[in-house]
Structures are given as structure tokens and as C-alpha cells.
N, CA, C and O atoms as a Maestro MAE file, in Angstrom:
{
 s_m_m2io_version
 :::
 2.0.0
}

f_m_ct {
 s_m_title
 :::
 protein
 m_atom[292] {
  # First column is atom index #
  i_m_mmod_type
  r_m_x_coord
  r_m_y_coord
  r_m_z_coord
  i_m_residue_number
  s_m_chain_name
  s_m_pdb_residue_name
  s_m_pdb_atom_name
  i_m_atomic_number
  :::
  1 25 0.848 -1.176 0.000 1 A "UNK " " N  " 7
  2 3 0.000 0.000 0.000 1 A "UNK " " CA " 6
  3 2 0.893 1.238 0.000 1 A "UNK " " C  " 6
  4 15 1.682 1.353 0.938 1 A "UNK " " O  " 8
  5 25 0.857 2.162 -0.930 2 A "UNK " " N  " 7
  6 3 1.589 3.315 -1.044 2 A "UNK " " CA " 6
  7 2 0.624 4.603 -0.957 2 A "UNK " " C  " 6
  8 15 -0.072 4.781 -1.956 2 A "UNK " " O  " 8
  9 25 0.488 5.503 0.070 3 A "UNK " " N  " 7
  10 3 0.033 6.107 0.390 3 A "UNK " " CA " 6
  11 2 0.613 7.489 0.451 3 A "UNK " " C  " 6
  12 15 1.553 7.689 1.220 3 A "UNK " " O  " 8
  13 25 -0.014 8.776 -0.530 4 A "UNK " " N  " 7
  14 3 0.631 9.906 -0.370 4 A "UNK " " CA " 6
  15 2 0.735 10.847 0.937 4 A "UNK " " C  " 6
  16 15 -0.009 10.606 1.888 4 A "UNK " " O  " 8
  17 25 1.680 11.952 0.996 5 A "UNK " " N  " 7
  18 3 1.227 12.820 1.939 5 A "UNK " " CA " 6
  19 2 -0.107 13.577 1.866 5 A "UNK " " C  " 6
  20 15 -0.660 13.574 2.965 5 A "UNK " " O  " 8
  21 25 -0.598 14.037 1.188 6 A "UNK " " N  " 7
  22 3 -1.974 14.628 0.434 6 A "UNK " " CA " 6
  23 2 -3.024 13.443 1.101 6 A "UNK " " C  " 6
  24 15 -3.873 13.870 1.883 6 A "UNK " " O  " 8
  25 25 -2.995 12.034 0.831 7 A "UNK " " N  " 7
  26 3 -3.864 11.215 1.251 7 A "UNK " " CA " 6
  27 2 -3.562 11.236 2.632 7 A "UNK " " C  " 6
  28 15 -4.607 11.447 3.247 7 A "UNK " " O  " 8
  29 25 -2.693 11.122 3.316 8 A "UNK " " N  " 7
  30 3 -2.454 10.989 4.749 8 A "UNK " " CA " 6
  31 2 -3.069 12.377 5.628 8 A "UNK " " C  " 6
  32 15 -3.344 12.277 6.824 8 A "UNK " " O  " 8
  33 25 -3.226 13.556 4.928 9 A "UNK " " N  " 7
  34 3 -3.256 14.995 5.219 9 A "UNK " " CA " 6
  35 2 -4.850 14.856 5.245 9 A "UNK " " C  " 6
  36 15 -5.532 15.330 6.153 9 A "UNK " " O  " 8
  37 25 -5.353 14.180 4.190 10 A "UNK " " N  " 7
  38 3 -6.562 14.715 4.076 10 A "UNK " " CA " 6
  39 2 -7.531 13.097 5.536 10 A "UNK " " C  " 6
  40 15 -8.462 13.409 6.278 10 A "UNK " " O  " 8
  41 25 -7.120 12.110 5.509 11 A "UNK " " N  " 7
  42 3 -7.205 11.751 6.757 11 A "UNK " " CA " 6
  43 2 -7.030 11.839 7.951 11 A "UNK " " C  " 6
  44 15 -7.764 11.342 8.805 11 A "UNK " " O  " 8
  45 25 -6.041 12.479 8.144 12 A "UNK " " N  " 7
  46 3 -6.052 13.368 9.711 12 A "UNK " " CA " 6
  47 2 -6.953 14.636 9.903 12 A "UNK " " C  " 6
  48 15 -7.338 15.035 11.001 12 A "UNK " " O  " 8
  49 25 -7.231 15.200 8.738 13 A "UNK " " N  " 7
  50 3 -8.383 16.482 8.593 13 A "UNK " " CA " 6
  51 2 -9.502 15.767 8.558 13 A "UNK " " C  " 6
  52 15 -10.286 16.402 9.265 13 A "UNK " " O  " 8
  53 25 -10.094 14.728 8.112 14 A "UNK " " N  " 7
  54 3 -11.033 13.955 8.408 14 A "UNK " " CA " 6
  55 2 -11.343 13.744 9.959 14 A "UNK " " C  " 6
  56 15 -12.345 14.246 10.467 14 A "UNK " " O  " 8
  57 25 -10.659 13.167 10.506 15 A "UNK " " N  " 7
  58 3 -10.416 12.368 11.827 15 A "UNK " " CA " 6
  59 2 -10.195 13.796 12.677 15 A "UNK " " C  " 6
  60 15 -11.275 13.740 13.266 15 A "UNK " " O  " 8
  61 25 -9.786 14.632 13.014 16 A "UNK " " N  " 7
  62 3 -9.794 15.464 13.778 16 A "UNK " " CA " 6
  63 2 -11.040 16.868 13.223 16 A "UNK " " C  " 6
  64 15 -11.392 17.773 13.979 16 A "UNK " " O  " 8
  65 25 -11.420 16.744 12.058 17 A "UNK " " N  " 7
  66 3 -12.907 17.577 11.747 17 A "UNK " " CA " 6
  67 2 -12.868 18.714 11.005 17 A "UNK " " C  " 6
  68 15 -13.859 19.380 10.706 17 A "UNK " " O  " 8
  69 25 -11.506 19.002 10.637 18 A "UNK " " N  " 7
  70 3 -10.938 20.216 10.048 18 A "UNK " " CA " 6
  71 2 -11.419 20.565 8.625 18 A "UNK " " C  " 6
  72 15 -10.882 20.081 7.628 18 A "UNK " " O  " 8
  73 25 -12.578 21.528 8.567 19 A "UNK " " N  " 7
  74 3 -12.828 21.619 6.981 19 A "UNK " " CA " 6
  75 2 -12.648 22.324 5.973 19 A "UNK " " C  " 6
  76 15 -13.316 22.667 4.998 19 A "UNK " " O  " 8
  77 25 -11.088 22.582 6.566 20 A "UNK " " N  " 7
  78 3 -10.167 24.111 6.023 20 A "UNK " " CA " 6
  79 2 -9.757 23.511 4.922 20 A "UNK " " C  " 6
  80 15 -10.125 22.410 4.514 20 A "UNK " " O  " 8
  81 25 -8.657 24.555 4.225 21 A "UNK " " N  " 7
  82 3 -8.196 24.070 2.723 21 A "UNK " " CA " 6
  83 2 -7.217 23.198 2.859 21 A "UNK " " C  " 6
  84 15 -7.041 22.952 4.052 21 A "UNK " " O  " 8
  85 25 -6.402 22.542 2.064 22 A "UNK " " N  " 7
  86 3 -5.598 21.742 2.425 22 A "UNK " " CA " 6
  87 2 -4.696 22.807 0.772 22 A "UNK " " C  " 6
  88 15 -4.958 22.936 -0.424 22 A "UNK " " O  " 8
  89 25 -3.810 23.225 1.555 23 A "UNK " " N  " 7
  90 3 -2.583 23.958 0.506 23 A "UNK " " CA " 6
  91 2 -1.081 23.108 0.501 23 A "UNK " " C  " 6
  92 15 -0.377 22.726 1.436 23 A "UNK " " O  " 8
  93 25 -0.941 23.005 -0.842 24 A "UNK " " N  " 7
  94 3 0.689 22.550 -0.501 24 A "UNK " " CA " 6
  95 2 1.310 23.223 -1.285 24 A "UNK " " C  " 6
  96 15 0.756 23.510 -2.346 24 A "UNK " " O  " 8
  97 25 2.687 23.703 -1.014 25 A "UNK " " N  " 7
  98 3 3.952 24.684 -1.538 25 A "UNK " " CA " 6
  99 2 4.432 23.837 -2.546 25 A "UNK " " C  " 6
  100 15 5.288 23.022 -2.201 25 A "UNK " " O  " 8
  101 25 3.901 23.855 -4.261 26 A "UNK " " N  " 7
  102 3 4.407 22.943 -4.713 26 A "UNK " " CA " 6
  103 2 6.021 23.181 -5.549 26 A "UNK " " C  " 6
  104 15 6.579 22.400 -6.320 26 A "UNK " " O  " 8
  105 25 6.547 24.720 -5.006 27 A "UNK " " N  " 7
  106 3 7.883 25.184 -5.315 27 A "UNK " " CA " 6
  107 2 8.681 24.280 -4.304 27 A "UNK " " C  " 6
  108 15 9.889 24.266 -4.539 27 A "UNK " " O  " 8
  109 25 8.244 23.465 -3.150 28 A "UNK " " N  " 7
  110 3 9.294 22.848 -2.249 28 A "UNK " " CA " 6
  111 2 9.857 21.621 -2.485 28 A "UNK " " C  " 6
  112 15 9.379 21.241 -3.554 28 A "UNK " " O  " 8
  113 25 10.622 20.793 -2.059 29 A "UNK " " N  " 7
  114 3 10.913 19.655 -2.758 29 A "UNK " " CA " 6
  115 2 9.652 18.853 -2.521 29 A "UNK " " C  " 6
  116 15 8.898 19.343 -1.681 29 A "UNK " " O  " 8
  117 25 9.194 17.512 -3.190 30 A "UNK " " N  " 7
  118 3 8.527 16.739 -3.359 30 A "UNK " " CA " 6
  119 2 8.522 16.042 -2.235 30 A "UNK " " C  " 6
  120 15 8.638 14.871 -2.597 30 A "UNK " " O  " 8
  121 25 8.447 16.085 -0.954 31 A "UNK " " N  " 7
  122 3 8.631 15.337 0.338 31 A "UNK " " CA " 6
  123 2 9.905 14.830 0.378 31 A "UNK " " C  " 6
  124 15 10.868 15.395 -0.141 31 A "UNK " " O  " 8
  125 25 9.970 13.442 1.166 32 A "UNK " " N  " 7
  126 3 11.444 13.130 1.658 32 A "UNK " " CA " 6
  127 2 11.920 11.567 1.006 32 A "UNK " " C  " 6
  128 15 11.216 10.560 1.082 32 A "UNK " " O  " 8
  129 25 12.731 11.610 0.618 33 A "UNK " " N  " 7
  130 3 13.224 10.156 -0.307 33 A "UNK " " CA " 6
  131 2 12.692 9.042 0.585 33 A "UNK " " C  " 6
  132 15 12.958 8.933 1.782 33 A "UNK " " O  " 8
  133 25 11.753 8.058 -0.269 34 A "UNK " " N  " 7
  134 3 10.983 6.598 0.437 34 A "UNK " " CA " 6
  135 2 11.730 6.079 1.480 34 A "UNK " " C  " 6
  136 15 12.938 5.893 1.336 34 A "UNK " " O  " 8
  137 25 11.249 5.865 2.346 35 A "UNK " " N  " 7
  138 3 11.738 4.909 3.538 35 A "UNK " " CA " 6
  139 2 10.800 4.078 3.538 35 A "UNK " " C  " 6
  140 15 9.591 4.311 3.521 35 A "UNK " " O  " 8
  141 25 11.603 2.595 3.567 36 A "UNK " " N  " 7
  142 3 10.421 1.718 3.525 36 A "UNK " " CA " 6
  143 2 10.767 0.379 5.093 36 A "UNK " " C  " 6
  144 15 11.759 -0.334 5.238 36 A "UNK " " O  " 8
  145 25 9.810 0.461 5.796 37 A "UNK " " N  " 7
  146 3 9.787 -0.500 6.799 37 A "UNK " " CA " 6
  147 2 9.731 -2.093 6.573 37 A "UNK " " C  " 6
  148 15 8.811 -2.786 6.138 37 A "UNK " " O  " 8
  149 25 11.139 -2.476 7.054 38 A "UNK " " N  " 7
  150 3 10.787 -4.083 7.061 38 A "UNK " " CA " 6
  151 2 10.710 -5.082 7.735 38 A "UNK " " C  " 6
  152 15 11.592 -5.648 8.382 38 A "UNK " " O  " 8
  153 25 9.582 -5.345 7.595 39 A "UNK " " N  " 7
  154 3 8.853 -6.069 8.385 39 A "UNK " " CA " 6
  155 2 8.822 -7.648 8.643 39 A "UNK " " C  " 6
  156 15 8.032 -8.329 9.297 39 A "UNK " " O  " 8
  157 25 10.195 -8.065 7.743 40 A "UNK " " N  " 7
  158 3 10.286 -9.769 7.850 40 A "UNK " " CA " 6
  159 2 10.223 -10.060 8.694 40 A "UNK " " C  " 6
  160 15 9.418 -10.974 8.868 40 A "UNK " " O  " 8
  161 25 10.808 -9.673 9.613 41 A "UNK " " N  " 7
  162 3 11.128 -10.357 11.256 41 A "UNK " " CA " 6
  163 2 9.844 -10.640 11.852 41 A "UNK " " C  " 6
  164 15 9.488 -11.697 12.372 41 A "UNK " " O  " 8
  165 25 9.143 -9.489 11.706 42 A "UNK " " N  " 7
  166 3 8.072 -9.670 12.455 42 A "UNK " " CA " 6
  167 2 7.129 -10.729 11.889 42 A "UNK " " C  " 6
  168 15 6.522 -11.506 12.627 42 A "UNK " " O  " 8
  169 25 7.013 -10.739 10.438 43 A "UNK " " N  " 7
  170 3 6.341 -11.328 9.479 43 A "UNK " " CA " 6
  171 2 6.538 -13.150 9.948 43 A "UNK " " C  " 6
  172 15 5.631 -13.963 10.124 43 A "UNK " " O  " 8
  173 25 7.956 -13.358 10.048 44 A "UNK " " N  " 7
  174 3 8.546 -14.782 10.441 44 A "UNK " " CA " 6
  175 2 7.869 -15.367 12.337 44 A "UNK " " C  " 6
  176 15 7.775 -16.505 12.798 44 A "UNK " " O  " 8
  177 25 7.577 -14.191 12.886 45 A "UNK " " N  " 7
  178 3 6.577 -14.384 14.010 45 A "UNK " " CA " 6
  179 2 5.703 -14.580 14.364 45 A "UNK " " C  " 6
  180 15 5.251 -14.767 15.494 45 A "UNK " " O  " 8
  181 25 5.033 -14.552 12.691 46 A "UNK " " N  " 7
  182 3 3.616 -14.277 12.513 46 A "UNK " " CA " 6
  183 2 2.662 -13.284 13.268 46 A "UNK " " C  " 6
  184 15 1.531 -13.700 13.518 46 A "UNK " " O  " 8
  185 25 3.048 -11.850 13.706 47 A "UNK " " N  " 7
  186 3 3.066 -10.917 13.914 47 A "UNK " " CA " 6
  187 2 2.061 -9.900 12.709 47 A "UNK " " C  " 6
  188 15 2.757 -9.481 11.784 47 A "UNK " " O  " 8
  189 25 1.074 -9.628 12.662 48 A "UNK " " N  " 7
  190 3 0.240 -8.792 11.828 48 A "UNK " " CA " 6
  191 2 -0.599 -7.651 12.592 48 A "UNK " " C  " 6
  192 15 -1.352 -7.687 13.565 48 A "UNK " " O  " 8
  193 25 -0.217 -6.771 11.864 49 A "UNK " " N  " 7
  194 3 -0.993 -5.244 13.010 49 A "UNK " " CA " 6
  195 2 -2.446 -5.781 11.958 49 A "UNK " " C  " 6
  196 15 -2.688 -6.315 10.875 49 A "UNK " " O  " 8
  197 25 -3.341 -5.022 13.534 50 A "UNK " " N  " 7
  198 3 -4.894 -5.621 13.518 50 A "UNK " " CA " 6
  199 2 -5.334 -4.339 13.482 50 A "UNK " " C  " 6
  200 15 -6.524 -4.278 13.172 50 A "UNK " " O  " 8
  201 25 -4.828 -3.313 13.680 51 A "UNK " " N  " 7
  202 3 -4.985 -1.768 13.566 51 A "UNK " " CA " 6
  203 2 -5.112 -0.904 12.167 51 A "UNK " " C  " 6
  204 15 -4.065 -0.257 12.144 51 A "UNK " " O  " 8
  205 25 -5.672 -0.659 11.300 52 A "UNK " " N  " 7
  206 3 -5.835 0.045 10.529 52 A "UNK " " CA " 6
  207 2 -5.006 1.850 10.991 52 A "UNK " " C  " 6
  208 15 -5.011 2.340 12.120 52 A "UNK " " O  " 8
  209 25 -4.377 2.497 9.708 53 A "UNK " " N  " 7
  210 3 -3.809 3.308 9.651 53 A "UNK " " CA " 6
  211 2 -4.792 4.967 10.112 53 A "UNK " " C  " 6
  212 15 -4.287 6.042 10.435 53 A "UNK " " O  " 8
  213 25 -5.905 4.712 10.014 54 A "UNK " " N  " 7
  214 3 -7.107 5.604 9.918 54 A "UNK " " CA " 6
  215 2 -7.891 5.535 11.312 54 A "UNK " " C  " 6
  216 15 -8.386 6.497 11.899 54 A "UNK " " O  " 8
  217 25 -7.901 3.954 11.792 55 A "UNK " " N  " 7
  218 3 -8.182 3.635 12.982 55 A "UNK " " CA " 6
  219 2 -7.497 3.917 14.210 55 A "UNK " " C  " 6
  220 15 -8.023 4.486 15.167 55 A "UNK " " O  " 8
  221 25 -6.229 3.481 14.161 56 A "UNK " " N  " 7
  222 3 -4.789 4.151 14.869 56 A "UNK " " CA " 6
  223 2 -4.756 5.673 15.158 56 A "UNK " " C  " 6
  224 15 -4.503 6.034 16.307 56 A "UNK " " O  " 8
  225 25 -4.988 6.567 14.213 57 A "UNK " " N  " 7
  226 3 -4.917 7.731 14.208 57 A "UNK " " CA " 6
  227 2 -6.407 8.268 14.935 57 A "UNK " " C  " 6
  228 15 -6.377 9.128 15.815 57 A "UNK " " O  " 8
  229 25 -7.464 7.769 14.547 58 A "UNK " " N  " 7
  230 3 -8.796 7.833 15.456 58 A "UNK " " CA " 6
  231 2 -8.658 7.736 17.113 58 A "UNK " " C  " 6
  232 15 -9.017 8.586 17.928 58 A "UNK " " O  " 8
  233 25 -8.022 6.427 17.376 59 A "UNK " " N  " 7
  234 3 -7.834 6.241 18.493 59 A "UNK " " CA " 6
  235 2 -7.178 6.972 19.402 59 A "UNK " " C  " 6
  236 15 -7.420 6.975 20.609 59 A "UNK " " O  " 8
  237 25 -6.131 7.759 18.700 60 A "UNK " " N  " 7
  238 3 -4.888 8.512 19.296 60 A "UNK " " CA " 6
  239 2 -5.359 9.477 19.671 60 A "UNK " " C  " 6
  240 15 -5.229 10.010 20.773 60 A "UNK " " O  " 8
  241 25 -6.169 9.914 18.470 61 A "UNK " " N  " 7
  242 3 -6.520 11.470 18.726 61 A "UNK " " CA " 6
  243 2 -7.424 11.565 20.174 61 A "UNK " " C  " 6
  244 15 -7.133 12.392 21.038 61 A "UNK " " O  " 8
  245 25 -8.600 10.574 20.328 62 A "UNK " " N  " 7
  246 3 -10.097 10.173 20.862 62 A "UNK " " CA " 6
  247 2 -8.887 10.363 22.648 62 A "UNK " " C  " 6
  248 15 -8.996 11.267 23.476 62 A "UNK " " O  " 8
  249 25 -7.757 9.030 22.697 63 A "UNK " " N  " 7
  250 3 -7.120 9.497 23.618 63 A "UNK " " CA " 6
  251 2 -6.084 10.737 24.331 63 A "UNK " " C  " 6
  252 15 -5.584 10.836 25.451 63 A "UNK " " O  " 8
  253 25 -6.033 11.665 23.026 64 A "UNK " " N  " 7
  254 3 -5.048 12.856 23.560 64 A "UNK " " CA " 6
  255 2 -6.602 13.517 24.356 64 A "UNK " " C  " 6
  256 15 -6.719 13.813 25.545 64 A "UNK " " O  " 8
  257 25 -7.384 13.590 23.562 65 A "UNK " " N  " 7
  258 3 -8.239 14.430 23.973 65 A "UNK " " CA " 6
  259 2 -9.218 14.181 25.442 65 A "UNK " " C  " 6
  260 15 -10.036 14.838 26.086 65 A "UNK " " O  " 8
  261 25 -8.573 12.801 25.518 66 A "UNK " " N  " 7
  262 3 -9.232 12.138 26.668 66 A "UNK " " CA " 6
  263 2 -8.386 12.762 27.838 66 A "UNK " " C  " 6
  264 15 -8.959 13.207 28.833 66 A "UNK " " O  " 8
  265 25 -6.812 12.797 27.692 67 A "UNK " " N  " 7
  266 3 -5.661 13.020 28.310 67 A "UNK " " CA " 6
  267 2 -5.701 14.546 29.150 67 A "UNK " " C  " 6
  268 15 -5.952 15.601 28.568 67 A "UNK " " O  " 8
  269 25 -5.408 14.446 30.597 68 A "UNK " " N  " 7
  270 3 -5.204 15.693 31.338 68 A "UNK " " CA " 6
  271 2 -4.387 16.657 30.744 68 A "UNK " " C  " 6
  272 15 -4.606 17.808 31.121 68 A "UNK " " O  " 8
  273 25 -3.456 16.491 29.872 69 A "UNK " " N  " 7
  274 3 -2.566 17.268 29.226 69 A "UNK " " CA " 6
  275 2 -2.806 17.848 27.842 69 A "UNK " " C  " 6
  276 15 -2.054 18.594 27.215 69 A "UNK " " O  " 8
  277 25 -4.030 17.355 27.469 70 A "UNK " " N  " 7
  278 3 -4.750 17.686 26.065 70 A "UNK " " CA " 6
  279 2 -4.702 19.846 26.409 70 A "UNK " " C  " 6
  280 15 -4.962 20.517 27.407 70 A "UNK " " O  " 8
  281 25 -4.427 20.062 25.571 71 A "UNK " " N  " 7
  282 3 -4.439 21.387 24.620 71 A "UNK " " CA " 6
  283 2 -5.582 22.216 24.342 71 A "UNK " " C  " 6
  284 15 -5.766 22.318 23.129 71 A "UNK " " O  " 8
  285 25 -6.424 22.851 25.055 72 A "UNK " " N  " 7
  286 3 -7.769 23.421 25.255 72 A "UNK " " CA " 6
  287 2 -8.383 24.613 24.682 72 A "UNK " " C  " 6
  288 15 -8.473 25.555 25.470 72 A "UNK " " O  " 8
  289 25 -8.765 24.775 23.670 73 A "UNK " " N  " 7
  290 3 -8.838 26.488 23.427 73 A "UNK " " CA " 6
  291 2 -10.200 26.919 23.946 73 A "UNK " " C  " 6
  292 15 -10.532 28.104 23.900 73 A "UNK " " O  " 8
  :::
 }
 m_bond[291] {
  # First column is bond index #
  i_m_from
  i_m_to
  i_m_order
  :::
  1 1 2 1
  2 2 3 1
  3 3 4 2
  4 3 5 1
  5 5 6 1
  6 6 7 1
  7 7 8 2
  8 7 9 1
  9 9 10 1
  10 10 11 1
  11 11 12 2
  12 11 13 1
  13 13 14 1
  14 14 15 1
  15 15 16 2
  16 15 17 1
  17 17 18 1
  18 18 19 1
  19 19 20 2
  20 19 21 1
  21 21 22 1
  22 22 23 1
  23 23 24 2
  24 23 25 1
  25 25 26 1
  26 26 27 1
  27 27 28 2
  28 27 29 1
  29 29 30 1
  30 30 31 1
  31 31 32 2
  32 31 33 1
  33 33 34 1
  34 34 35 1
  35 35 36 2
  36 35 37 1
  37 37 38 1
  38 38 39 1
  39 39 40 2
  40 39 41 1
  41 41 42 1
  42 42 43 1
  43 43 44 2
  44 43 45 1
  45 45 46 1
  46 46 47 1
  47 47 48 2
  48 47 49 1
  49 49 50 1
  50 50 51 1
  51 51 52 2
  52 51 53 1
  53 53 54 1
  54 54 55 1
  55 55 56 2
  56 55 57 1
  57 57 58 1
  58 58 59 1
  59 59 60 2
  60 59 61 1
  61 61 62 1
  62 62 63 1
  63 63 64 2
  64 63 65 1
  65 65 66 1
  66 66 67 1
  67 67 68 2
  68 67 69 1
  69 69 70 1
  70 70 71 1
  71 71 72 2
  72 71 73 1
  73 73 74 1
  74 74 75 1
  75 75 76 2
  76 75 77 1
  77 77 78 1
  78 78 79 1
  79 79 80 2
  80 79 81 1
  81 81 82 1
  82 82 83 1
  83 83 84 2
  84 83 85 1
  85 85 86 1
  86 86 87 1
  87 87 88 2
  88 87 89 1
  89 89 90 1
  90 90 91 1
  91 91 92 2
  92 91 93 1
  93 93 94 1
  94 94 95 1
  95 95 96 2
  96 95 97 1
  97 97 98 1
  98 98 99 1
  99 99 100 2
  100 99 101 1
  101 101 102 1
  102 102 103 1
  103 103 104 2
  104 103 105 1
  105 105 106 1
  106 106 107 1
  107 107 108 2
  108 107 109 1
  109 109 110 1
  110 110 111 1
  111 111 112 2
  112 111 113 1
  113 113 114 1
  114 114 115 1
  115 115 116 2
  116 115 117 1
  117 117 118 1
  118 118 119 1
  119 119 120 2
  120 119 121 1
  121 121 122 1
  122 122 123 1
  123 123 124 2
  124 123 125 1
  125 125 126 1
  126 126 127 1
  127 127 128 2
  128 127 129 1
  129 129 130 1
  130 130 131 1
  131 131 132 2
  132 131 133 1
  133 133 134 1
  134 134 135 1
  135 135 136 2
  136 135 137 1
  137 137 138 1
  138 138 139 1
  139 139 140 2
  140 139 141 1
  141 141 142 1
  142 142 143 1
  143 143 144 2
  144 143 145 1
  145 145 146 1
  146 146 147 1
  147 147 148 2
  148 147 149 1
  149 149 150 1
  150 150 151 1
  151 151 152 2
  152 151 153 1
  153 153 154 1
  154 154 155 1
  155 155 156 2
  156 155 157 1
  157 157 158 1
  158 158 159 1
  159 159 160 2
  160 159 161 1
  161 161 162 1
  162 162 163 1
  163 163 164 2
  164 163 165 1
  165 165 166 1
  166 166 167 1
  167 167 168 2
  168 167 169 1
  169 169 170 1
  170 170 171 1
  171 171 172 2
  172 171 173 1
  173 173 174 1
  174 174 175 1
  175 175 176 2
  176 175 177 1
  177 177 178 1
  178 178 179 1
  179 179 180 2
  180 179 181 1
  181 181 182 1
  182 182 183 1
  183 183 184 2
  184 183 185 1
  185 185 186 1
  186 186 187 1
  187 187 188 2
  188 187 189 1
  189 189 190 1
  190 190 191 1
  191 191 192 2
  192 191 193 1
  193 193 194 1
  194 194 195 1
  195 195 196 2
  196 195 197 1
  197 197 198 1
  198 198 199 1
  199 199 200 2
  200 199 201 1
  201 201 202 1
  202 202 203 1
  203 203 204 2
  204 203 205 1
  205 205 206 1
  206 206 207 1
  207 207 208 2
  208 207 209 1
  209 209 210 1
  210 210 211 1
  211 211 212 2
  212 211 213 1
  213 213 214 1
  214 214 215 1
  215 215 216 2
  216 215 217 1
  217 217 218 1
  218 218 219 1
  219 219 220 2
  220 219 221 1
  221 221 222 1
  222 222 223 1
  223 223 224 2
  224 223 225 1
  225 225 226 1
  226 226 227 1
  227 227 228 2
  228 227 229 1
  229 229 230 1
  230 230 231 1
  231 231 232 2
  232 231 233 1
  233 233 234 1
  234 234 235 1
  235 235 236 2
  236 235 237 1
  237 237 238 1
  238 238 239 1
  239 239 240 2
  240 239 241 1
  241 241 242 1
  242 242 243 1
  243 243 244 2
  244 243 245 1
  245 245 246 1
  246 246 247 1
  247 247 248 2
  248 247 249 1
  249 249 250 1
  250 250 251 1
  251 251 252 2
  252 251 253 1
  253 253 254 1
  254 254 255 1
  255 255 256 2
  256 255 257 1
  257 257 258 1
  258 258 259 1
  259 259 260 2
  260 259 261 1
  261 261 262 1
  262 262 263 1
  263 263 264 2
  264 263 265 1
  265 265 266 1
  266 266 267 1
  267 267 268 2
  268 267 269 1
  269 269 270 1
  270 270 271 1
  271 271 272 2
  272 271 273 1
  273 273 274 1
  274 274 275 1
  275 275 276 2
  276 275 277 1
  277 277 278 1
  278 278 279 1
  279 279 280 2
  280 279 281 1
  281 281 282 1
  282 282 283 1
  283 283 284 2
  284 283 285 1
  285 285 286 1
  286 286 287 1
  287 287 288 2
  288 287 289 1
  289 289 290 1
  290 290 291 1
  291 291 292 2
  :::
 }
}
């Protein structure tokens, strides 16, 4: 699964409710050269995240905001 920054941007604006513009500087470089995670080891453990990328980020947020230290305006 190859997933852009633009797609990742516009799911966290989803998930946190934001229905502002989404602008990108397209004079800047093109993001940051692929890094790709590998995951054999874990794979040979039979080790599989049960977490969705959209779900993960749901959850996180649901708990900062749960959190005494959450950010209040």
C-alpha cells in the first residue's frame, strides 16, 4: 500500500474535523526520499498489526483528547 502525503493529510483532517483548505507549496521539494519499513522479522513471528492506519490515528486522537494534558482552546 503506497500512500501519499496529500492522502495521509486529508485523513487526519477527516479524523480530527478540520474543513479548512488543504494547501501545498508545490515550489518545495517533493517530500522526503521513500523509507520503507521491514517487516520480515516480524512477518517470520507471525506478527500482523490488527490496527488500521485511519483507525490508529482515530484512536490517538479520541485518547489525547481524553488526556489531562490535552491542549484546550
Amino acid at each position: 500500500m503506497r500512500n501519499t502525503i496529500a492522502e495521509f493529510t486529508r485523513v487526519v483532517a477527516d479524523i480530527v474535523g478540520d474543513c479548512g483548505e488543504i494547501n501545498f507549496d508545490s515550489s518545495r521539494p517533493d517530500g522526503t526520499p521513500r523509507k520503507l519499513l521491514d517487516v520480515s522479522r516480524l512477518d517470520k513471528l507471525g506478527w500482523r498489526a490488527t490496527t488500521s492506519l485511519h483507525d490508529g490515528l482515530r484512536r490517538a486522537y479520541a485518547a489525547y483528547h481524553a488526556s489531562p494534558v490535552a491542549v484546550r482552546e
